[in-house]
N, C-alpha and C positions, 0 to 999 in steps of 0.2 A: 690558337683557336679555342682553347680547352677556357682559356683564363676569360677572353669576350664573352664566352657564355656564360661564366660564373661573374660577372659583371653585369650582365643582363638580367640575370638571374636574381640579383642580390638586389637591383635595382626595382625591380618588378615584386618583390617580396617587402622592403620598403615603403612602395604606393602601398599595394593591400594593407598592409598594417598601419598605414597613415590615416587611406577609409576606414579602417575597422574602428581606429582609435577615434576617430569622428565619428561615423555613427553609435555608437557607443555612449560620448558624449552629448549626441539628440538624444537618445533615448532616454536618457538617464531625467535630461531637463525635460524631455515629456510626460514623463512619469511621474518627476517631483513638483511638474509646476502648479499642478493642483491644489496638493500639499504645502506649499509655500509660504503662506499665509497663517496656518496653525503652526507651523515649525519656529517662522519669528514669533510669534504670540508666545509661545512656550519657553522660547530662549529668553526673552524679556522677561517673562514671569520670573523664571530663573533665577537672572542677574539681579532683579528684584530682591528675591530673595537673599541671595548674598549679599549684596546690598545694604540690606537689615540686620544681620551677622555683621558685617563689618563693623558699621556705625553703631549697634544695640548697646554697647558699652556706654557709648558718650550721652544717647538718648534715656538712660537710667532702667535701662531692660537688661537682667542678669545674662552676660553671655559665658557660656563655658569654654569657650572655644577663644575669647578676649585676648590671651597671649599672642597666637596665629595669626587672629586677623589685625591687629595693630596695625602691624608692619603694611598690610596690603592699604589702609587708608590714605596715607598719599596720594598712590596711584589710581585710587580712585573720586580724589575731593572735583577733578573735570568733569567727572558725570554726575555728581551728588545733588547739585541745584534740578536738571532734567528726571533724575530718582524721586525728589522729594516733589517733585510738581506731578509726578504722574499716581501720588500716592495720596491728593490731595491737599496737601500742605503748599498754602500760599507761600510762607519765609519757612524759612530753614528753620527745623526744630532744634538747633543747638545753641543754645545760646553765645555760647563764645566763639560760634563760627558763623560767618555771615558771607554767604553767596550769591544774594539776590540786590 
């Protein structure tokens, strides 16, 4: 008998903490969704940023940091063409790289 009710018991503690962990997760997205719109703005800004770090080397802009980010350029020449359009530049400012 002892064991059905710690069954029931463990069952029922379970739900509670399945609700809790849901409403939890409403709250959270009603709270942020306000917010949501400046939070991508700012991440974009960001990556922008780095972005410019990355490549400043090959654009003829001294970087100090040029050893570091070498290596990340690869992984990010996919987003470089969507970078340099949203920065105003029609073609790609490098010359020996051509994405457009």
């Amino acid at each position: 008998m002892n064991d059905d009710h710690d069954k029931l018991h463990g069952s029922r503690l379970e739900r509670v903490g399945a609700w809790l962990s849901q409403a939890r997760f409403f709250a959270e997205e009603i709270y942020s969704a306000r917010y949501r719109g400046a939070i991508a703005r700012a991440r974009r800004d960001e990556d922008d940023l780095f972005m410019l770090l990355v490549f400043s080397e090959m654009m003829g802009v001294p970087n100090p940091a040029a050893y570091y980010t070498l290596e990340l350029q690869p992984l990010l020449l996919e987003r470089f063409h969507a970078w340099h359009r949203r920065m105003g530049m029609e073609r790609s400012p490098l010359d020996h790289f051509r994405c457009c």
